[in-house]
C-alpha positions as CSV (number, residue, x, y, z in Angstrom):
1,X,56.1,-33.4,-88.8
2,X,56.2,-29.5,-88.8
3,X,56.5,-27.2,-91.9
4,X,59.8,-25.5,-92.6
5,X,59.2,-21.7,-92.8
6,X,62.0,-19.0,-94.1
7,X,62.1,-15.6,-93.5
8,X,62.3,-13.5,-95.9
9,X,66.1,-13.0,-95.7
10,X,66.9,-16.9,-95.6
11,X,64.5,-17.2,-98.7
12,X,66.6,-14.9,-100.5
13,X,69.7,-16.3,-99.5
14,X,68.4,-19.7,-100.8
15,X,67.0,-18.7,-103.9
16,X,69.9,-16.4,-104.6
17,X,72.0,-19.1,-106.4
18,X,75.1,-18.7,-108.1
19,X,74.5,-18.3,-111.9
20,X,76.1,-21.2,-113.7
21,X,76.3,-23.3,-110.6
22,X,73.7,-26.1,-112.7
23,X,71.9,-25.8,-109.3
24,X,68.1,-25.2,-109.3
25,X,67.6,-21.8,-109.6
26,X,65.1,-19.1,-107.9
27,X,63.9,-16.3,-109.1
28,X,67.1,-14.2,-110.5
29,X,68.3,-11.1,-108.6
30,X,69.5,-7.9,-110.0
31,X,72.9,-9.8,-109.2
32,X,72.4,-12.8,-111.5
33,X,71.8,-10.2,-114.4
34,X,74.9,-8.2,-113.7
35,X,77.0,-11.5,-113.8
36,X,74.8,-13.0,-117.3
37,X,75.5,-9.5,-118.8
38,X,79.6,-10.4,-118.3
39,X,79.3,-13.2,-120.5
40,X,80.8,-13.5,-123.7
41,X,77.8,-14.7,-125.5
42,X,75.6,-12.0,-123.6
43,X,73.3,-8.9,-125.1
44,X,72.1,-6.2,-123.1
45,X,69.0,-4.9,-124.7
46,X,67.5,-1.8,-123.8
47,X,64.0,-1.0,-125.5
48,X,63.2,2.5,-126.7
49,X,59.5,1.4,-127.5
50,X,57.2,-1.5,-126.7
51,X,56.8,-2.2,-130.4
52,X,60.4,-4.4,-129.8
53,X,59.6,-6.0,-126.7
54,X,58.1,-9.4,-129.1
55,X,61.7,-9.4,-130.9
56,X,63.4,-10.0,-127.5
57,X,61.4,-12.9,-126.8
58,X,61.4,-14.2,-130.4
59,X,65.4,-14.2,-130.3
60,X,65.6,-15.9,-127.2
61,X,62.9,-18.7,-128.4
62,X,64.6,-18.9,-131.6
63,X,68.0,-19.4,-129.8
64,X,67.0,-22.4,-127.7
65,X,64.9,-24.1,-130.5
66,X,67.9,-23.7,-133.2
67,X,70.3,-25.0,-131.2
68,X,67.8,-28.0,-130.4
69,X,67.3,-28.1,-133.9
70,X,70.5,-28.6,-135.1
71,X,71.7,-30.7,-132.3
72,X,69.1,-32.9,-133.6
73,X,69.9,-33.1,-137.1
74,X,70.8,-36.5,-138.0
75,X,70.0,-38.2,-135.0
76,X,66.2,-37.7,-134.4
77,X,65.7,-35.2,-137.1
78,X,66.0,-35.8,-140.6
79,X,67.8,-32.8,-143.0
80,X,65.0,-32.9,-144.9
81,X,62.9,-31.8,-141.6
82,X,65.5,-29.4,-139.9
83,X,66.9,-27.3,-143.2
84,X,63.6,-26.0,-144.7
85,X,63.2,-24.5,-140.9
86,X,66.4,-22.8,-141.0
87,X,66.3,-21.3,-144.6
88,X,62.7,-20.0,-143.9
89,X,64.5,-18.5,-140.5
90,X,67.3,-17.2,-142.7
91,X,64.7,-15.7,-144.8
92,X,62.6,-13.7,-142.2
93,X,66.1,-12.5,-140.8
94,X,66.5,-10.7,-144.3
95,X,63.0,-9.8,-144.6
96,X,63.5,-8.2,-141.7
97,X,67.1,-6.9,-142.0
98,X,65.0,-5.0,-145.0
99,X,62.6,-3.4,-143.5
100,X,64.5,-2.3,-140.5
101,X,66.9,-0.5,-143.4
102,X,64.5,0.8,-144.3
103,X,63.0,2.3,-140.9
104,X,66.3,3.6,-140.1
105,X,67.0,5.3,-144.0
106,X,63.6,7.2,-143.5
107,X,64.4,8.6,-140.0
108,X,68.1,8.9,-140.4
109,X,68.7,6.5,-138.1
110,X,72.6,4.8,-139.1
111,X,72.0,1.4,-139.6
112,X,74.6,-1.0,-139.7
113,X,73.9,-4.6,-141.1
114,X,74.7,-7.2,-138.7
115,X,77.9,-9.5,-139.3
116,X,76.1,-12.6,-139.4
117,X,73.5,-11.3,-141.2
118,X,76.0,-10.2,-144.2
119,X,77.2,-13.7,-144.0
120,X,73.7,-14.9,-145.0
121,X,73.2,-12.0,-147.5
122,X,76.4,-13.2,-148.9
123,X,75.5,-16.5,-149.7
124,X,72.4,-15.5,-151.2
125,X,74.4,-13.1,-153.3
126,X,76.5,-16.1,-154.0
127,X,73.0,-18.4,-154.8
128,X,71.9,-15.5,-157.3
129,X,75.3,-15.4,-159.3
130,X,74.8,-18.5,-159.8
131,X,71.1,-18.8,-161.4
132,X,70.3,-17.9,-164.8
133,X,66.8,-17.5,-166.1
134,X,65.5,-19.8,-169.0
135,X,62.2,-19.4,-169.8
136,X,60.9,-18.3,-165.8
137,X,61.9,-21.0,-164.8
138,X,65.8,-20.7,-163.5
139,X,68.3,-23.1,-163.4
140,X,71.5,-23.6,-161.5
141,X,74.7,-23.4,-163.6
């Protein structure tokens, strides 16, 4: 039986799928990323310096395995798996929230801290109101 071949304009076409469609997918055109960067939940990121280019790919890892991870809770995952995960992942958000404060106060750079993240500063502003220290060792109220 002979091969298929495609041009190079019918491999396009075929590999140019709609994004969304829950097709298989080619490799995405310039087009696809136009139509992604509509999307409510989309963020365009433009990098000033290569030193960000690993926080790109860390959120969009960390967006895939979070929403695994808490899709799993309770059905193959344990809390007592899943929440220590999160909290250090809250944690390193504020570490980081920190230290990018920081970058920004020293060049004069405005910062802004991120809506979500103030949610989690919040709570941990909440979490510290509540703890009193007896002894080193603190206690919850």
């Amino acid at each position: 039986m002979p091969k298929e071949t495609l041009t190079t304009g019918e491999k396009t076409k075929k590999s140019a799928i709609s994004v969304g469609s829950g097709e298989p997918k080619g490799p995405r055109t310039k087009t696809d990323y136009v139509e992604l960067a509509k999307e409510r939940n989309a963020r365009v990121i433009l990098h000033n310096t290569p030193d960000t280019y690993p926080l790109t790919d860390l959120a969009r890892y960390a967006d895939q395995g979070i929403r695994r991870l808490r899709n799993r809770i309770m059905i193959t995952l344990t809390p007592e798996e899943a929440l220590p995960l999160l909290n250090a992942y809250n944690e390193a958000l504020v570490q980081l929230h920190r230290i990018v404060a920081e970058i920004c106060r020293l060049t004069n750079v405005r910062y802004r801290t991120p809506r979500a993240l103030m949610q989690v500063l919040g709570e941990k502003d909440e979490e510290n109101k509540e703890t009193v220290n007896t002894g080193g060792n603190p206690e919850k109220i």
